[in-house]
N, CA, C and O atoms as a Tinker XYZ file with bonds, in Angstrom:
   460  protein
     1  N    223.191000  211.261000   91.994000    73     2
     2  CA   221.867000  210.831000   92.344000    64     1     3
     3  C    221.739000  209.311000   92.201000    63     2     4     5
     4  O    221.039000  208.642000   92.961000    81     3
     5  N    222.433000  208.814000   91.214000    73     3     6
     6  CA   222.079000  207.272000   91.139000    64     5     7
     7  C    223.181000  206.842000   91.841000    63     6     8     9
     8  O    223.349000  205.626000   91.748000    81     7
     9  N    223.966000  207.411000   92.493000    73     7    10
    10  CA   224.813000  206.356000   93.611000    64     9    11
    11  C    224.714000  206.511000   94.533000    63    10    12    13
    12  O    225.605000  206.104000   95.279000    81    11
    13  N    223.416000  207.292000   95.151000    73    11    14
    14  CA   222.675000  207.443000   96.240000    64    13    15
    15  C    221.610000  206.552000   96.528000    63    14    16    17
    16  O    221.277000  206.057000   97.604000    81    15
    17  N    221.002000  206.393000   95.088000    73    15    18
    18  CA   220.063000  204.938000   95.193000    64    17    19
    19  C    220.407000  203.297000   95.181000    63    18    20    21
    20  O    219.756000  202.359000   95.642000    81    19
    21  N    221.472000  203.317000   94.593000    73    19    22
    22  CA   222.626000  202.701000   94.315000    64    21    23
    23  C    223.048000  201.945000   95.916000    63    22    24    25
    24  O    222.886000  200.779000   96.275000    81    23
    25  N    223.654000  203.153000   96.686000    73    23    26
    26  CA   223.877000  203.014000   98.259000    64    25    27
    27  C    222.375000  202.374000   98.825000    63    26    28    29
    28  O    222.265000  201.272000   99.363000    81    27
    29  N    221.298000  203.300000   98.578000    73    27    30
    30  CA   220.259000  202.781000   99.206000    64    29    31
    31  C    220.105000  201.445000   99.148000    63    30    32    33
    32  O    220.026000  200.879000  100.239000    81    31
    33  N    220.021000  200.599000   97.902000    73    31    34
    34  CA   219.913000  199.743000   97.686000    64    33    35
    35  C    220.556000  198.848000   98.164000    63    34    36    37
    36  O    219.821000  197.914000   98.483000    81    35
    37  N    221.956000  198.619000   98.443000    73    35    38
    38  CA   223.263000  198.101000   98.651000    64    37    39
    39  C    222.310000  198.105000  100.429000    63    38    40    41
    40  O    221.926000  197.125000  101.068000    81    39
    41  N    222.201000  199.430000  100.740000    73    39    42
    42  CA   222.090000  199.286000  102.190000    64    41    43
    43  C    220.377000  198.025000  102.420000    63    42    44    45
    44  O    220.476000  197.010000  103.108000    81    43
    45  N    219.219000  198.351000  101.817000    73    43    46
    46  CA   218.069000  197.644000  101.865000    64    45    47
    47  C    218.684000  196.314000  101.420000    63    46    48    49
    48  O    217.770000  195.509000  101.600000    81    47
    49  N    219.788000  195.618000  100.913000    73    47    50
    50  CA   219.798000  194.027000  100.587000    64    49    51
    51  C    220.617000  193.871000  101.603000    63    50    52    53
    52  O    220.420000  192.750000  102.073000    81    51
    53  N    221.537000  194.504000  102.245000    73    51    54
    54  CA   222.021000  194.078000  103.434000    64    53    55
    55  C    221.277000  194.100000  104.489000    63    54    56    57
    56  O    221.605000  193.103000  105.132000    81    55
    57  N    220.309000  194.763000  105.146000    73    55    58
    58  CA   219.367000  194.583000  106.266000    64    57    59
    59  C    219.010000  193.172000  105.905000    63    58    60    61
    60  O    219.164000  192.151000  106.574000    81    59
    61  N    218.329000  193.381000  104.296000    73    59    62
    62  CA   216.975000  191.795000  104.208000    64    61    63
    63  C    218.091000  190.743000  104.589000    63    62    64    65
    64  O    217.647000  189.847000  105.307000    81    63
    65  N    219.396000  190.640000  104.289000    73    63    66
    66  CA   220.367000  189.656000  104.539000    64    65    67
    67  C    220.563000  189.602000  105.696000    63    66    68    69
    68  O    220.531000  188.440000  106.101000    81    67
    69  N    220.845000  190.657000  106.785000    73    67    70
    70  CA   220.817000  190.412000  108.045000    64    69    71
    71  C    219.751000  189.792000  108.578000    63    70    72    73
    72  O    219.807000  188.821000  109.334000    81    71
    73  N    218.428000  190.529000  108.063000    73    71    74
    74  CA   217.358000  189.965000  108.697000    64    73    75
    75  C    217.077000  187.778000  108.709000    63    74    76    77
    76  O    216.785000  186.971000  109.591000    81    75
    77  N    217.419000  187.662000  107.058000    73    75    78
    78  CA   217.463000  186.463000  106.958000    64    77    79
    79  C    218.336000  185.562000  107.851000    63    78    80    81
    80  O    218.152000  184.408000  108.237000    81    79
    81  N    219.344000  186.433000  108.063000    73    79    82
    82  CA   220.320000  185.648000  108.672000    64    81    83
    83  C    219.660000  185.483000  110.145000    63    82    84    85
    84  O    219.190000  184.385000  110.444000    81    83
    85  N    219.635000  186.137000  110.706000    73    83    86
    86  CA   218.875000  186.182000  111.935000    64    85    87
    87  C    217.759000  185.007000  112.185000    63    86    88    89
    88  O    217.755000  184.149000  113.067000    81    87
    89  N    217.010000  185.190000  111.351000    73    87    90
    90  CA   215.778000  184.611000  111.831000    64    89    91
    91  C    216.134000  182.849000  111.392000    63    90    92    93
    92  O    215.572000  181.966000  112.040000    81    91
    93  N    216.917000  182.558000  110.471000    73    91    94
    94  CA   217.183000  181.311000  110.301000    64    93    95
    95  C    218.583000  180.783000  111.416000    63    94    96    97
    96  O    218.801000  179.619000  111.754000    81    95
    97  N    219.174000  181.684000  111.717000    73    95    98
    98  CA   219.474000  181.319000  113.450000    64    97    99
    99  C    218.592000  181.120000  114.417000    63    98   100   101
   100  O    218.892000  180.371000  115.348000    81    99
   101  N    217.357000  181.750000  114.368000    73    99   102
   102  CA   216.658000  181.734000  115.405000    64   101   103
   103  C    215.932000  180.310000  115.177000    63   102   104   105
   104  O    215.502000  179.950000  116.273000    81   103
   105  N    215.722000  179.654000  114.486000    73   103   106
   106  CA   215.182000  178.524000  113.419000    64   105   107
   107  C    215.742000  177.196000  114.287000    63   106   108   109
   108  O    215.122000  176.466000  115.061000    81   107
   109  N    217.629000  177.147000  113.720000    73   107   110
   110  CA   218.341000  176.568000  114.059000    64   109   111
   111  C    218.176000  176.280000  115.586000    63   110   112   113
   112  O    217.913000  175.142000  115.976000    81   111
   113  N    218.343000  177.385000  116.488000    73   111   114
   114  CA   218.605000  177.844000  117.371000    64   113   115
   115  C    217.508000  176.827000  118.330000    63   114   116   117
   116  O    217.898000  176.223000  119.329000    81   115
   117  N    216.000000  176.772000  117.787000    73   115   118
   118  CA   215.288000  176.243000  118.135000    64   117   119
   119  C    215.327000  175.066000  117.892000    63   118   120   121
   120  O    215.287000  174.326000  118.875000    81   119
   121  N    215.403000  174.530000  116.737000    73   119   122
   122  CA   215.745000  173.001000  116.428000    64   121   123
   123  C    216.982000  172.247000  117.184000    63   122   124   125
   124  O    217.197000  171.035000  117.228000    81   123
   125  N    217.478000  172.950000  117.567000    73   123   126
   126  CA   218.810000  172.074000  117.923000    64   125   127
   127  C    218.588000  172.338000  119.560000    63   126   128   129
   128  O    219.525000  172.125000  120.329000    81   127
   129  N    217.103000  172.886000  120.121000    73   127   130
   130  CA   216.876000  173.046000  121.907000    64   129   131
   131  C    215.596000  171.937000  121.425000    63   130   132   133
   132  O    215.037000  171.398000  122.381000    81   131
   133  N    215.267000  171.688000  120.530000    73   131   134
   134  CA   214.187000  170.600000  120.163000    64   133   135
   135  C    214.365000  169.151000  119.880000    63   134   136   137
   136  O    213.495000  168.286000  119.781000    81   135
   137  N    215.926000  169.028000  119.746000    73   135   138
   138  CA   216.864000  167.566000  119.208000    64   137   139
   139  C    218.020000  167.587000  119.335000    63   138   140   141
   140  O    218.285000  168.640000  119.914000    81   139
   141  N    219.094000  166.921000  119.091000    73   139   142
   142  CA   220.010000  166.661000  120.005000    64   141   143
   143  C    220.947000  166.843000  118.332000    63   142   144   145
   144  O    221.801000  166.094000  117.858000    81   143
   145  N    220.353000  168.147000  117.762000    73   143   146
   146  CA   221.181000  168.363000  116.256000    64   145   147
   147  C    221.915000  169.636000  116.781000    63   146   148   149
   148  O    221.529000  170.283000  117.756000    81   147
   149  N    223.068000  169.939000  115.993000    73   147   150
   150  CA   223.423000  171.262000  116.315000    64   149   151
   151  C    223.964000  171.852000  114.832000    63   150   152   153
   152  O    224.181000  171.125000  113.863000    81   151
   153  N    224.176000  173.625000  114.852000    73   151   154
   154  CA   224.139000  173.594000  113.647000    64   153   155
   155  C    225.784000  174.749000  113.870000    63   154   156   157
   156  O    226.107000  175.424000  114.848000    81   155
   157  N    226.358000  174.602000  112.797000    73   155   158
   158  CA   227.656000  175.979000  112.899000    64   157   159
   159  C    226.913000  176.886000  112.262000    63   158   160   161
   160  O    225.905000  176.755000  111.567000    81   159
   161  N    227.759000  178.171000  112.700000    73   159   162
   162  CA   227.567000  179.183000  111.850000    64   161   163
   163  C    227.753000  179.145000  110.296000    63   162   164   165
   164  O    227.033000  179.726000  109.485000    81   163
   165  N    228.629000  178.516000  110.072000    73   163   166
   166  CA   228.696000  178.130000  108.535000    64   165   167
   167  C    227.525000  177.893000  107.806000    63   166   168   169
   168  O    226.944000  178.526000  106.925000    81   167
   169  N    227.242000  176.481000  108.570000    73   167   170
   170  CA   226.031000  176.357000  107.655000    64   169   171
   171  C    224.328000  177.163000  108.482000    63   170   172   173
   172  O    223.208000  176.750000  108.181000    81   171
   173  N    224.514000  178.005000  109.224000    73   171   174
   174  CA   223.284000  178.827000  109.054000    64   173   175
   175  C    223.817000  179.663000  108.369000    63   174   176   177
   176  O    222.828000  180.207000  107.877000    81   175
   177  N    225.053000  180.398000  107.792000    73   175   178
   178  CA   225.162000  181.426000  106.544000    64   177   179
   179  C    224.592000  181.003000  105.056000    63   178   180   181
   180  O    223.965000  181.565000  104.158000    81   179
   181  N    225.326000  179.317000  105.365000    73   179   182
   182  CA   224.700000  179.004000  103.867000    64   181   183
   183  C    223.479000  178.524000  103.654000    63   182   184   185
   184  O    223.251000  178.287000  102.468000    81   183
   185  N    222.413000  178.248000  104.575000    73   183   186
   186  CA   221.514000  178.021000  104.489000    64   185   187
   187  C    220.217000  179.743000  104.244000    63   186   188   189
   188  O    219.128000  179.919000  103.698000    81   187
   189  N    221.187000  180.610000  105.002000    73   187   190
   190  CA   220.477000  182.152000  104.951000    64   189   191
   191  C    220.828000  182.635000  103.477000    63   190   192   193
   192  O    219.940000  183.303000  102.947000    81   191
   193  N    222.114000  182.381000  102.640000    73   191   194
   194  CA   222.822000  183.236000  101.882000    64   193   195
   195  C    221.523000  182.011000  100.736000    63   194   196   197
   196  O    220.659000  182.577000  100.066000    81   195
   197  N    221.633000  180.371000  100.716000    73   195   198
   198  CA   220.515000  180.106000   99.817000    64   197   199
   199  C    219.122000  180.217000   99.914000    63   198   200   201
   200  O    218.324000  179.903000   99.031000    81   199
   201  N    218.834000  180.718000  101.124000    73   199   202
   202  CA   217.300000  181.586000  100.715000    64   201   203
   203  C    217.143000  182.611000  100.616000    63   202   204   205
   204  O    216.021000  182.992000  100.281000    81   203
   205  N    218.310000  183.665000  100.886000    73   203   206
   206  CA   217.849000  184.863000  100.167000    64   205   207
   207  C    218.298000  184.869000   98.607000    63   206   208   209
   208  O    218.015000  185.990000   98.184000    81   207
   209  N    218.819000  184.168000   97.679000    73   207   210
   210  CA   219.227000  184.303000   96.621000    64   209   211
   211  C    218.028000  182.921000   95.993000    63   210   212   213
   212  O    218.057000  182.555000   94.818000    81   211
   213  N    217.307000  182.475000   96.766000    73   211   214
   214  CA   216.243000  181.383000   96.099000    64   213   215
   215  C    214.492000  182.257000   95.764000    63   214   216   217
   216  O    213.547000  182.171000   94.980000    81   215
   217  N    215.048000  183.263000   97.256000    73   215   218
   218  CA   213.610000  184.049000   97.587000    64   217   219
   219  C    213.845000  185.334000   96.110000    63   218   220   221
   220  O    212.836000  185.564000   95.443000    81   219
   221  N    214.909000  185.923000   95.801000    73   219   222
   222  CA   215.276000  186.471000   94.785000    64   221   223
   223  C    214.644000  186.000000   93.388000    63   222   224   225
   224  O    214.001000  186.853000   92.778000    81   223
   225  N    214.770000  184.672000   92.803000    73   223   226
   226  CA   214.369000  183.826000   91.900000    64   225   227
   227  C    213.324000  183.701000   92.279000    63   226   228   229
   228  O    212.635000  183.784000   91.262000    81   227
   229  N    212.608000  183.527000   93.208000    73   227   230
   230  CA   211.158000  183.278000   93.485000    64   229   231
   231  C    210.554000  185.091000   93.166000    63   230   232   233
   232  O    209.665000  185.461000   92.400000    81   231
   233  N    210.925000  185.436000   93.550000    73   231   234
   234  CA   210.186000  187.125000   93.156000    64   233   235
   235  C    210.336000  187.532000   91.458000    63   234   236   237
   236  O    209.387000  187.792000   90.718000    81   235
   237  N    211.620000  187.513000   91.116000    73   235   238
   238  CA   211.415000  187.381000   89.352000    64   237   239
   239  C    210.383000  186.313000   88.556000    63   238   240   241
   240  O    209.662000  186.539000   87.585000    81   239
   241  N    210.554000  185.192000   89.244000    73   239   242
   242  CA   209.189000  183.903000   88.534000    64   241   243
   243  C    207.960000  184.777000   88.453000    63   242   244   245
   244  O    207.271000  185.268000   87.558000    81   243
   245  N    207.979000  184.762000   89.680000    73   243   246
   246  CA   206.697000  185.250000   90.245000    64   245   247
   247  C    206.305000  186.441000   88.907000    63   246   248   249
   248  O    205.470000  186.259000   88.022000    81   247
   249  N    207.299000  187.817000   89.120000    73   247   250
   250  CA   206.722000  188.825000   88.404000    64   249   251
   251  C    206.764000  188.466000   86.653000    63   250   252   253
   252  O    206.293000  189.182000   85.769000    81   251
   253  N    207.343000  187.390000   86.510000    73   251   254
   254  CA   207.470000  187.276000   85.453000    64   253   255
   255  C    206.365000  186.425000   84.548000    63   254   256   257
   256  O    206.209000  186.440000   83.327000    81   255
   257  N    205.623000  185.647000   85.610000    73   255   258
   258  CA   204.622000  185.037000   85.570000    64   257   259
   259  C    203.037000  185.579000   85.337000    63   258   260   261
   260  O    202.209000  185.081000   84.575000    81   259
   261  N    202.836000  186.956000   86.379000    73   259   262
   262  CA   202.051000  187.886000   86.352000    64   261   263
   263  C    201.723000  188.725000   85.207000    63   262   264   265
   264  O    200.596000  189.043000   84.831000    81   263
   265  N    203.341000  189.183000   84.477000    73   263   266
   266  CA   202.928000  189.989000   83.736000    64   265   267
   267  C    202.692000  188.781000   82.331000    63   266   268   269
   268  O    201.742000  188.879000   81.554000    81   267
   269  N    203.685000  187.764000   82.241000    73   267   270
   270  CA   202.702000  186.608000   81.106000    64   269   271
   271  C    201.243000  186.724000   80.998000    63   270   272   273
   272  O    200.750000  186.474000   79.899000    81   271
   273  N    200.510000  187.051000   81.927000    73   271   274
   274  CA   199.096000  187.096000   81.863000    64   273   275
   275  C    198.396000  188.315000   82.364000    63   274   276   277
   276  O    197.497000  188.349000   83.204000    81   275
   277  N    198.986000  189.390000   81.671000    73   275   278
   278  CA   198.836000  190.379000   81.322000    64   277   279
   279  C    198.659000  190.923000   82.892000    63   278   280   281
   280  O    198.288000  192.085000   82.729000    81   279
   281  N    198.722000  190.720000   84.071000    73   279   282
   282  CA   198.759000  191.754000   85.587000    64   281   283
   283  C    199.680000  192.277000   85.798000    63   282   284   285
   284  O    200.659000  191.994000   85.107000    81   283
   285  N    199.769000  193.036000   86.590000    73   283   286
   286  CA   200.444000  194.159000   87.110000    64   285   287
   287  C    200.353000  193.046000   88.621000    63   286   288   289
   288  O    201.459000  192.777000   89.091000    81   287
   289  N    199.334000  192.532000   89.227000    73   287   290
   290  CA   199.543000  192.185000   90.697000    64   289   291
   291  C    199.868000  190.628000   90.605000    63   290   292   293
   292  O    198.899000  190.021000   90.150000    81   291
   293  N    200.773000  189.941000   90.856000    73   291   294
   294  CA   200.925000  188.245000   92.057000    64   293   295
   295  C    200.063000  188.257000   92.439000    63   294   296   297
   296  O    199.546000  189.012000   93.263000    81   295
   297  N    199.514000  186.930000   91.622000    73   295   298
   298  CA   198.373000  186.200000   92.290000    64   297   299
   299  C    198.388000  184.978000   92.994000    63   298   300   301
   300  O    199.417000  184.357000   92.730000    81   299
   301  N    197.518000  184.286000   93.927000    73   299   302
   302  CA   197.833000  182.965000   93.857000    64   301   303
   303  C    197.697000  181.576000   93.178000    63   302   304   305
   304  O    197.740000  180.427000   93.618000    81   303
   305  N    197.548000  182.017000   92.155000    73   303   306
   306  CA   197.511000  181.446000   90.997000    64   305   307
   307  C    199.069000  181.221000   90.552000    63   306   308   309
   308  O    199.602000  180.164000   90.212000    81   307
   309  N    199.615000  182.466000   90.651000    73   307   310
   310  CA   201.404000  182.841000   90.264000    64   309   311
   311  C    201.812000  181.817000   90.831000    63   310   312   313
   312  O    202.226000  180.879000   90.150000    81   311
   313  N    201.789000  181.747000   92.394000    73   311   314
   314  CA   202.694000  181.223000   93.465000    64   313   315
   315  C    202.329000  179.756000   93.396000    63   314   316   317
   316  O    203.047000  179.027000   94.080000    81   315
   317  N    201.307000  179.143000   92.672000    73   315   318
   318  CA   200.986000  177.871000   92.710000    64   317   319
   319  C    201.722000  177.304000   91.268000    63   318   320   321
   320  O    202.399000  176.276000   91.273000    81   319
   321  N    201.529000  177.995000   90.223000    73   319   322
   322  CA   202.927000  177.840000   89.206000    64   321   323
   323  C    204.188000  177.495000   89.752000    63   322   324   325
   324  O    204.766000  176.436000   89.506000    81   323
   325  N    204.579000  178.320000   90.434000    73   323   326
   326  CA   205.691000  178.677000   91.073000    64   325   327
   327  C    206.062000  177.281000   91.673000    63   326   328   329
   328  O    207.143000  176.696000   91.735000    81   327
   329  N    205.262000  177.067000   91.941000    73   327   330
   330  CA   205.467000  175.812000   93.342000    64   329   331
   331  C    204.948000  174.120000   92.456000    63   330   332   333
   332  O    204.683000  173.075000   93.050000    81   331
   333  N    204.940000  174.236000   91.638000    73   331   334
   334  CA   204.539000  173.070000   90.660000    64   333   335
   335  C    205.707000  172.063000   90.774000    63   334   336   337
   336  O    205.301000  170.965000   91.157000    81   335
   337  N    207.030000  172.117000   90.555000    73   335   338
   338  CA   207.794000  171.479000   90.817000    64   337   339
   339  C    207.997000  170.500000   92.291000    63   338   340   341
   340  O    208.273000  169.303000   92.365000    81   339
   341  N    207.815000  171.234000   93.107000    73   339   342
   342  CA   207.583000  170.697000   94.495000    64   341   343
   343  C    206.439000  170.122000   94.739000    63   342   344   345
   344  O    205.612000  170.892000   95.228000    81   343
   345  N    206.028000  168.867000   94.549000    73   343   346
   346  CA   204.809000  168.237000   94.705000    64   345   347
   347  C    203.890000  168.497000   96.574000    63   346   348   349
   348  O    202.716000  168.798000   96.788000    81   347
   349  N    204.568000  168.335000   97.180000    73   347   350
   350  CA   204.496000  168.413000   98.850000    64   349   351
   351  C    204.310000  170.493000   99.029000    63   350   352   353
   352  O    203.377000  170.955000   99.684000    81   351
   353  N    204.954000  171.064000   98.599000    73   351   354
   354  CA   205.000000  172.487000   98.649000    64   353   355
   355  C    203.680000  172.662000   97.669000    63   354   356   357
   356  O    202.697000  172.877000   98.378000    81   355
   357  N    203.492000  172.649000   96.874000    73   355   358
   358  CA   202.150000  172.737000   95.954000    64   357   359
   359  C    201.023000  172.258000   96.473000    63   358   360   361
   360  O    200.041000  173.000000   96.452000    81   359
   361  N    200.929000  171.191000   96.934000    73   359   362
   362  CA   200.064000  170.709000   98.009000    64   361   363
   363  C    199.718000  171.645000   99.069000    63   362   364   365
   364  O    198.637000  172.191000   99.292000    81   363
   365  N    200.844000  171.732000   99.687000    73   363   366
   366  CA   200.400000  173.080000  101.155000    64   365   367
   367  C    199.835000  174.149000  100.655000    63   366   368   369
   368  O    198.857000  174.616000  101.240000    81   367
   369  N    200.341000  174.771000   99.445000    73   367   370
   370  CA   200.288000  176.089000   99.369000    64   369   371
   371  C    198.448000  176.437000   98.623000    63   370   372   373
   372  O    197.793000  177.436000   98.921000    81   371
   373  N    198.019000  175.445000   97.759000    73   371   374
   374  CA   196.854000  174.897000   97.493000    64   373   375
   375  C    196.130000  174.686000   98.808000    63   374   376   377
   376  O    195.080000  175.326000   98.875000    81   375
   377  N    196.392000  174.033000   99.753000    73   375   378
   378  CA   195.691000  173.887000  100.705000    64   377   379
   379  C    195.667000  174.792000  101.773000    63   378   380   381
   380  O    194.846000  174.626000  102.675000    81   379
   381  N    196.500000  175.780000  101.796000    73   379   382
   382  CA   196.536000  176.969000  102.466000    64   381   383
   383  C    195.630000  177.750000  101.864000    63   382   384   385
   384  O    194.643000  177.996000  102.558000    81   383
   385  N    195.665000  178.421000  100.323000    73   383   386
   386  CA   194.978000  179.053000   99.151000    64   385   387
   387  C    193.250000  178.446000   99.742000    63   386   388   389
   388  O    192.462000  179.375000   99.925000    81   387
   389  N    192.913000  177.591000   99.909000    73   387   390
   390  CA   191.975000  177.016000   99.774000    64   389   391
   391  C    191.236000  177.175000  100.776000    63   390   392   393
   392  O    190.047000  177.118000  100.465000    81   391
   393  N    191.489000  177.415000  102.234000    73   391   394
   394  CA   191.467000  178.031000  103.613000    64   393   395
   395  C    191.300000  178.968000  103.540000    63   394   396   397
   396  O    190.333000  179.302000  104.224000    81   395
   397  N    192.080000  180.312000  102.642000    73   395   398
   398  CA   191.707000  181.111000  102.707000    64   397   399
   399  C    190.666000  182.234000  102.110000    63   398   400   401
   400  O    190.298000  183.334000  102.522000    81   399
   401  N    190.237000  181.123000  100.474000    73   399   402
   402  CA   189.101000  181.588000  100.093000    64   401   403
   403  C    187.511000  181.226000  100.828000    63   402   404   405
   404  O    186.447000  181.845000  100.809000    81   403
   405  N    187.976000  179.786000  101.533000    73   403   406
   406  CA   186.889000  179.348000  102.565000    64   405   407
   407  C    186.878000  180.640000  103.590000    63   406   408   409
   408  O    186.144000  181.565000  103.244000    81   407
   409  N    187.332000  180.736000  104.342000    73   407   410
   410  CA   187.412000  182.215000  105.427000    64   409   411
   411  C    186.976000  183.310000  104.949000    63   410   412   413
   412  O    186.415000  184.162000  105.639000    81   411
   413  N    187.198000  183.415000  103.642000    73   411   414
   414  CA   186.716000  184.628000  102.836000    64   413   415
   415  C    185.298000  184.496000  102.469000    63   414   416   417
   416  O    184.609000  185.516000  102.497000    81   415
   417  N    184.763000  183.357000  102.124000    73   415   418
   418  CA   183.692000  183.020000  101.572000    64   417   419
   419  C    182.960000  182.959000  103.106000    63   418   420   421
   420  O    182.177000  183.897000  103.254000    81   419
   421  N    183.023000  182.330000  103.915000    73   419   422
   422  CA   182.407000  182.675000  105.107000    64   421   423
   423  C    182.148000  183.766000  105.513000    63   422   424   425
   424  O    180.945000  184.008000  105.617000    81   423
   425  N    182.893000  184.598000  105.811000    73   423   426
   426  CA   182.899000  186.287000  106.138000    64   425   427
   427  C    181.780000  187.471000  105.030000    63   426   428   429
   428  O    181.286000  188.549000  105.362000    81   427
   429  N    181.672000  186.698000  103.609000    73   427   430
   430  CA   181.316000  187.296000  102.887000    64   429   431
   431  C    179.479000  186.777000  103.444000    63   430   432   433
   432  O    178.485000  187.503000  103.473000    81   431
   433  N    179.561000  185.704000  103.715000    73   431   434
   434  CA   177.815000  185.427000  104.089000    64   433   435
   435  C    177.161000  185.627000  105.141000    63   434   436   437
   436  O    175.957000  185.570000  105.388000    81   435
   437  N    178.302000  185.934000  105.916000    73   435   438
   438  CA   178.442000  186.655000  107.626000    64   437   439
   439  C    177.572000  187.939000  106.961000    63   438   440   441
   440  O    176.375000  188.181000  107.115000    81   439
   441  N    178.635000  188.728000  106.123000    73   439   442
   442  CA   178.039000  190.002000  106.231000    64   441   443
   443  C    176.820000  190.325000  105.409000    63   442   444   445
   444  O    176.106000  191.327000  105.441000    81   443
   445  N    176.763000  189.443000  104.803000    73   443   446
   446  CA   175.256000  189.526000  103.718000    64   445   447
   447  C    174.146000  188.979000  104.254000    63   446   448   449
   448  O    173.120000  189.398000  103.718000    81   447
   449  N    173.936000  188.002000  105.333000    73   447   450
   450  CA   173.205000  187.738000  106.512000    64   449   451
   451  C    172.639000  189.067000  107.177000    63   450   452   453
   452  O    171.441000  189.327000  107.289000    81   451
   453  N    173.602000  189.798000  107.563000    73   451   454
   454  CA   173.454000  191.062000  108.703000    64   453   455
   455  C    172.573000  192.225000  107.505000    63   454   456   457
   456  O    171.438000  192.632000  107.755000    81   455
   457  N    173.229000  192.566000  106.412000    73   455   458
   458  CA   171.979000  193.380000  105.406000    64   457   459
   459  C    171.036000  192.937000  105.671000    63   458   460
   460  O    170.000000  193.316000  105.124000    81   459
């Protein structure tokens, strides 16, 4: 039974790896029909193989962060921890966060208008 989940597992990190791989070809793929860069396969493996093993570390922070303050759910609060190091990434992700409680807060007076 556990080398059935075992397999499962093995099989679900190889898709997300394919998938990564894929879509950061498709990335490349575009950048280099956008500029006169081109990229090998090499380095779209190593650029796929270091974000799925960065996105890995980003999901342990994350849960590890959550349950520090006693949740069960990632908040965006978590992901702005998370992103503290990166001054420019903390910025976006704050200013994304911030958009989307505005949208929320709009919608909420939308519908309290209509009562």
């Amino acid at each position: 039974m556990a080398a059935e989940s075992d397999d499962a597992q093995v099989d679900m990190d190889q898709n997300l790896k394919a998938a990564v791989h894929y879509t950061v070809g498709q990335i490349c793929t575009t950048l280099a029909e956008d500029s006169e860069l081109t990229f090998s396969k090499h380095v779209i493996a190593v650029i796929s193989e270091t974000i799925f093993k960065q996105t890995g570390t980003f999901a342990a922070d994350l849960e590890m962060f959550s349950q520090h303050a006693k949740r069960k759910m990632v908040n965006a609060d978590d992901v702005k921890l998370l992103a503290r190091r990166s001054g420019t990434l903390a910025h976006h992700i704050s200013s994304f966060h911030k958009r989307i409680q505005d949208r929320e807060d709009t919608g909420k007076k939308k519908s309290t208008k209509k009562t």
